[in-house]
N, C-alpha and C positions, 0 to 999 in steps of 0.2 A: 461587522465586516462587510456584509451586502448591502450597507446604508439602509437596513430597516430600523426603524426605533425600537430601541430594550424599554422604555416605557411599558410597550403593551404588553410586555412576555410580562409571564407570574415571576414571581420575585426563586422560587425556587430552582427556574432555569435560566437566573443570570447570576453572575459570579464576579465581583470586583478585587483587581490585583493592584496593591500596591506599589509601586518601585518606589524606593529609597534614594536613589543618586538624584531623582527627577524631580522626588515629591509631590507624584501624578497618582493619581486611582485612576486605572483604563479597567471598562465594563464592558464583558464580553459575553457572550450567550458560552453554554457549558458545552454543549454540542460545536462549535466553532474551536475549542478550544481543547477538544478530543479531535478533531480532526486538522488542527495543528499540529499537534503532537505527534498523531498515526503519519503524516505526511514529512516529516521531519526524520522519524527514528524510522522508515522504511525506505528510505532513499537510497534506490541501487541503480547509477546508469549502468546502463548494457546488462542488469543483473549481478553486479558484483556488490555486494552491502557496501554504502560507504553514510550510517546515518549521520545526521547532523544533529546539533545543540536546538533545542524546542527554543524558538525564539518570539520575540511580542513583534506582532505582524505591522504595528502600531511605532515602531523606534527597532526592531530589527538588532536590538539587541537583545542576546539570549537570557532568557527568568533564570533567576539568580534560584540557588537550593530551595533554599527559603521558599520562594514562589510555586514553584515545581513541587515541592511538599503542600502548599496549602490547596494548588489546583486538583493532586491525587486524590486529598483528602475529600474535599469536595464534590467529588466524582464519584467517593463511594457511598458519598451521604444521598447521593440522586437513585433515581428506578434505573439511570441507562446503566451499560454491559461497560466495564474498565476494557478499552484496547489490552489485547495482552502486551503489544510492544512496550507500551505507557508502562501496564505492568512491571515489566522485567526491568524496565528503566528504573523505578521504584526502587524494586530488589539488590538491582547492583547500585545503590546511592545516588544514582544518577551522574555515576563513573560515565564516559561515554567508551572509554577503553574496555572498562570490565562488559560492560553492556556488549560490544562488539564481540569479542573473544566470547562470550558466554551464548549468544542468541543470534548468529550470522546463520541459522540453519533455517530460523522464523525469520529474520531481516528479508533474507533472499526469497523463502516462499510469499510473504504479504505482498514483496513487489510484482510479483509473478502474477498475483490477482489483481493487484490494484492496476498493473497494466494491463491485462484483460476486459476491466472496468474503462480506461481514462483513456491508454491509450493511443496514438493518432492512426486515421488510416494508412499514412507510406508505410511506418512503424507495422503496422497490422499485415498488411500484404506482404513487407519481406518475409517476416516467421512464415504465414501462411504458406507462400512457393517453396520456404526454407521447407517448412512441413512436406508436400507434397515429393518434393523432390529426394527426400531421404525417405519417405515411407512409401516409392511409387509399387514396391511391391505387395505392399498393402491393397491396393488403389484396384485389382482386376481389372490392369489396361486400361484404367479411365487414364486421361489425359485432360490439361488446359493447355488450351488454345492461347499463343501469346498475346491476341486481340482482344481478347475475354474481358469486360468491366471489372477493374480491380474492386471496385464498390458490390456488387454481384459475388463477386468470388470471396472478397470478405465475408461478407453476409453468411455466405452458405457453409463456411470452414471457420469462421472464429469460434463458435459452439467447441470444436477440437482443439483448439488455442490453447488453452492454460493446460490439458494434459500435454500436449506435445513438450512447451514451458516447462514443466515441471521436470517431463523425463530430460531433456538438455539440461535444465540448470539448479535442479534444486539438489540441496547438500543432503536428504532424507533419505538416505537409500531404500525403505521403505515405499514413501510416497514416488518414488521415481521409479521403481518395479511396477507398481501397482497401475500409474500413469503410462507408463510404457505399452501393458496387457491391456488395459481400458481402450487407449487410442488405437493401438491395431485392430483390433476388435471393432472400433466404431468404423474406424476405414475401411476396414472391409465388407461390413453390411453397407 
C-alpha cells in the first residue's frame, strides 16, 4: 500500500487474499491489513462510533466473511498483538450491528487515542482552548493570551489531550472518573 515491494518482506509477514467476484489474489503485508481494520472498525467523527465494513483498499469493496475469517486467522498464526476491535469484530461474526451495540464503549475510547495520535492541529487547538476554558479553575490564574502560537500552545497541553477526551466523551464511567482526577491534578501542578 506504500508502493514498497512484498518481494523483500519474509513470506510470514505477507498474506494473499483471494476475492471471488474478481478472481484477483491482492497481497498485502499483515500489519497493513491490521491497520485497515483498526481504522475502519474505530471510526468516530466528532467521537460518536460510527465503524465501517473493513474494506480492500485495492477495489474499496468490503472482504466478504470468508476473507475477514481467513485475515483473523492469520493474524493469530503471527507474533503481532490481534487489535481488540478486529477482535470483537470476530466475536460478533462480523455482524457490524451486533459489533456496534456490543463495543461502542471501546469504538469511542480507541478513537479518543487514535486522535490524539493523528489528529490535525485546528482539530488539536479547539479541544485544547476547549480544555483550558472549562478547567480554568484548575489553571491558578494562568491564562492564554489570544496571540499565543496555536503550534506552541499545542505542544505544551496535547500531553493533557486524551485525559480531558476521555472525561468529555468516553462511555467508561470508570475511565472518565479516573481521567477527570488525573487532568485536574496535572493542571494544577
Amino acid at each position: 500500500l506504500y508502493m514498497n515491494p512484498l518481494e523483500n518482506l519474509p513470506e510470514r509477514l505477507v498474506m494473499n487474499v483471494f476475492d471471488d467476484a474478481s478472481r484477483t489474489i491482492y497481497k498485502f503485508r499483515i500489519s497493513d491489513l491490521m491497520s485497515i481494520a483498526k481504522t475502519a472498525l474505530c471510526n468516530s467523527p466528532d467521537f460518536f462510533a460510527d465503524p465501517q465494513e473493513v474494506r480492500n483498499p485495492y477495489t474499496n469493496v468490503p472482504f466478504t466473511h470468508a476473507q475477514l475469517y481467513t485475515i483473523y486467522l492469520r493474524i493469530r498464526q503471527t507474533t503481532f498483538d490481534m487489535p481488540i476491535l478486529f477482535s470483537q469484530y470476530y466475536r460478533a461474526g462480523f455482524d457490524m450491528r451486533l459489533f456496534c451495540e456490543t463495543n461502542e464503549c471501546y469504538i469511542r475510547d480507541a478513537a479518543i487515542t487514535n486522535f490524539v495520535a493523528t489528529g490535525s492541529d485546528p482539530e488539536k487547538y479547539y479541544y485544547v482552548t476547549k480544555m483550558l476554558r472549562d478547567h480554568r479553575a484548575h489553571l491558578n490564574g494562568v491564562s492564554v493570551h489570544p496571540g499565543f502560537p496555536p503550534g506552541k500552545l499545542i505542544e505544551a497541553f496535547s500531553k493533557y489531550l486524551e485525559n480531558y477526551l476521555l472525561e468529555c466523551y468516553s462511555l467508561n464511567p470508570g475511565r472518565r472518573y479516573r481521567a477527570k482526577h488525573e487532568l485536574q491534578a496535572e493542571l494544577t501542578r
